[in-house]
C-alpha positions, 0 to 999 in steps of 0.5 A, spaced: 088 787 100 084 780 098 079 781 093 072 778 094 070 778 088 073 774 083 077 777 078 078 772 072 078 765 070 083 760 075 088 758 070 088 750 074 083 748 079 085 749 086 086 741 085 090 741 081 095 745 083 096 742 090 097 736 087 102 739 082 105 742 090 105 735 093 110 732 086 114 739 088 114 737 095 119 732 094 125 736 091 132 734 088 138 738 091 144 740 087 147 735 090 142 730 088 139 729 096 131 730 096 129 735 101 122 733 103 116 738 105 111 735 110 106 741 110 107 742 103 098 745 099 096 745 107 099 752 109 096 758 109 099 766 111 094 769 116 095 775 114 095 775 105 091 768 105 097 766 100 098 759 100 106 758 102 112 756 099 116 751 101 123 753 102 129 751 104 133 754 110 139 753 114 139 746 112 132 744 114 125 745 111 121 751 112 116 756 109 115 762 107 110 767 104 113 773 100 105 777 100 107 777 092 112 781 092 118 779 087 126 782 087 124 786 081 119 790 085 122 796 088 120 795 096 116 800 100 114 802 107 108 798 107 110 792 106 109 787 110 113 783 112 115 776 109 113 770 113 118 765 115 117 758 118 121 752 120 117 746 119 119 744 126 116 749 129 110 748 124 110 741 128 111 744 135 105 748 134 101 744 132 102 738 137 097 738 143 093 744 139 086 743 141 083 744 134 086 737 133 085 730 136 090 728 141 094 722 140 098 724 133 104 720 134 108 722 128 109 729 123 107 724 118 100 721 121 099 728 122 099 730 115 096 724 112 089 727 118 089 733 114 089 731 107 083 726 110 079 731 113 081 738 109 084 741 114 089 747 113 093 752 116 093 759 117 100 761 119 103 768 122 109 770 127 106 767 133 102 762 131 099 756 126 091 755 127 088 749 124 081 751 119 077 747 114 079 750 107 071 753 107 072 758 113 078 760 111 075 762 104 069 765 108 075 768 113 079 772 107 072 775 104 070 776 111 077 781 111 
């Protein structure tokens, strides 16, 4: 459950911290490749609201939302779920959605669309809808 009411002072802004995601979305490998994640601060879990991580999986960029659960948590029968996303599938989702323009030629121009018009995307199993940051806030405390 969301609250809807704030429980204390954010310790960074919103703004700052999709700025520092953006730095962490061009990571170094331990074998000093750099894995790029295209969708990194834009990406939001449908079910908890959580912002989701950037991970890498099976040798291509993915995303995942663990709902705040951690490995030092015992696991219980009313968990959800963790939500697992390749960033191809993001993409093949999000091509010809009707909440976007047609015509986006690249992955690339379709992030740099999003960051203009402060798009985000709400993401579950089956699909990634696209939202202004204002209603996706309205939606979380409207749940």
């Amino acid at each position: 459950m969301v609250s809807t009411q704030q429980a204390h002072t954010a310790l960074v802004s919103e703004q700052d911290f999709v700025a520092v995601q953006t730095i962490r979305s061009h990571r170094s490998a331990h074998d000093g490749t750099t894995r790029r994640y295209l969708f990194t601060g834009l990406l939001r879990c449908g079910p908890c609201g959580r912002r989701l991580e950037s991970h890498w999986i099976n040798q291509r960029p993915g995303y995942r939302c663990r709902h705040g659960h951690t490995s030092t948590q015992q696991p219980t029968n009313h968990r959800r779920k963790i939500l697992y996303l390749r960033e191809d599938h993001i993409i093949a989702r999000l091509t010809d959605h009707p909440r976007l323009p047609s015509g986006i030629q690249t992955p690339h121009d379709l992030v740099a669309l999003l960051h203009k018009r402060k798009i985000t995307i709400v993401c579950d199993q089956e699909q990634c809808t696209p939202t202004t940051e204002r209603s996706a806030q309205a939606n979380l405390r409207g749940s």
